[in-house]
C-alpha positions as CSV (number, residue, x, y, z in Angstrom):
1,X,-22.1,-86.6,-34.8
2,X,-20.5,-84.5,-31.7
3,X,-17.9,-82.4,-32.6
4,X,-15.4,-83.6,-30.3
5,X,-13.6,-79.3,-30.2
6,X,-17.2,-78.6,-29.1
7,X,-17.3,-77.9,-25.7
8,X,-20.4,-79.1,-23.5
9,X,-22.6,-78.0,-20.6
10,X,-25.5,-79.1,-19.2
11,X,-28.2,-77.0,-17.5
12,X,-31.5,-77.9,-15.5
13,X,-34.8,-76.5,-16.6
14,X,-38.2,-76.4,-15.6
15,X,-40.1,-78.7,-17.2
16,X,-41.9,-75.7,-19.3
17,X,-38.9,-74.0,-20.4
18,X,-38.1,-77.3,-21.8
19,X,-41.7,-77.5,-23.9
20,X,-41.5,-73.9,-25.2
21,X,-38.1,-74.0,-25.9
22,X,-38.9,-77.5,-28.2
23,X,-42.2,-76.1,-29.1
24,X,-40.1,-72.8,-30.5
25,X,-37.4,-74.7,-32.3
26,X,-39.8,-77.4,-33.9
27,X,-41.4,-74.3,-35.1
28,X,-38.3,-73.4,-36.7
29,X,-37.0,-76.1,-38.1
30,X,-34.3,-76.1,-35.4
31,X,-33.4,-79.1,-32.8
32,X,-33.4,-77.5,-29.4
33,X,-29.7,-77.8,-29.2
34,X,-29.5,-75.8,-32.6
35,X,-32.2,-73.4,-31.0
36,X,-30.0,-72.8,-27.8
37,X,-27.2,-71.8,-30.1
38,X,-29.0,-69.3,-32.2
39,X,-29.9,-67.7,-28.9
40,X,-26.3,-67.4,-27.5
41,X,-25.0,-66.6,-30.9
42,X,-28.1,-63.4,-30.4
43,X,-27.2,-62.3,-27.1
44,X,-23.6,-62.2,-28.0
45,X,-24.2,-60.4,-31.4
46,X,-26.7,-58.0,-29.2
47,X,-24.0,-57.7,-26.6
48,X,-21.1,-56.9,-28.9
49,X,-23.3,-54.4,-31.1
50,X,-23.9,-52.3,-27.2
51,X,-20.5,-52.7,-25.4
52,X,-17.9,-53.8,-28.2
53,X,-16.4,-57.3,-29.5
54,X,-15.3,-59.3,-27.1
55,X,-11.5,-60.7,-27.9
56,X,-10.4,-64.1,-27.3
57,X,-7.0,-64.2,-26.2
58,X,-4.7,-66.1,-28.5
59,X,-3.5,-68.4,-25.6
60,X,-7.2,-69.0,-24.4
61,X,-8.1,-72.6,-24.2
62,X,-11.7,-72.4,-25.9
């Protein structure tokens, strides 16, 4: 069930991002939705490791 905090965002692909990105997260174990966040959560892990954590202001509406 949706986790109504969560914030959502939709995006257009091309259809072949779409099959490699369900082929990849089949392959997994992952839904593509779970596979989308593993990638975010990499690129931000990568990011922070390079140029330093990113803070979240206390007042920010996540």
């Amino acid at each position: 069930m949706r986790n109504k905090n969560n914030k959502h965002f939709g995006i257009e692909v091309p259809p072949e991002l779409h099959y490699k990105l369900h082929y990849i997260a089949k392959y997994y174990g992952r839904s593509a939705n779970g596979q989308i966040l593993y990638l975010i959560r990499q690129a931000i892990k990568e990011f922070e490791t390079t140029e330093g954590e990113i803070e979240i202001p206390a007042n920010k509406e996540q």
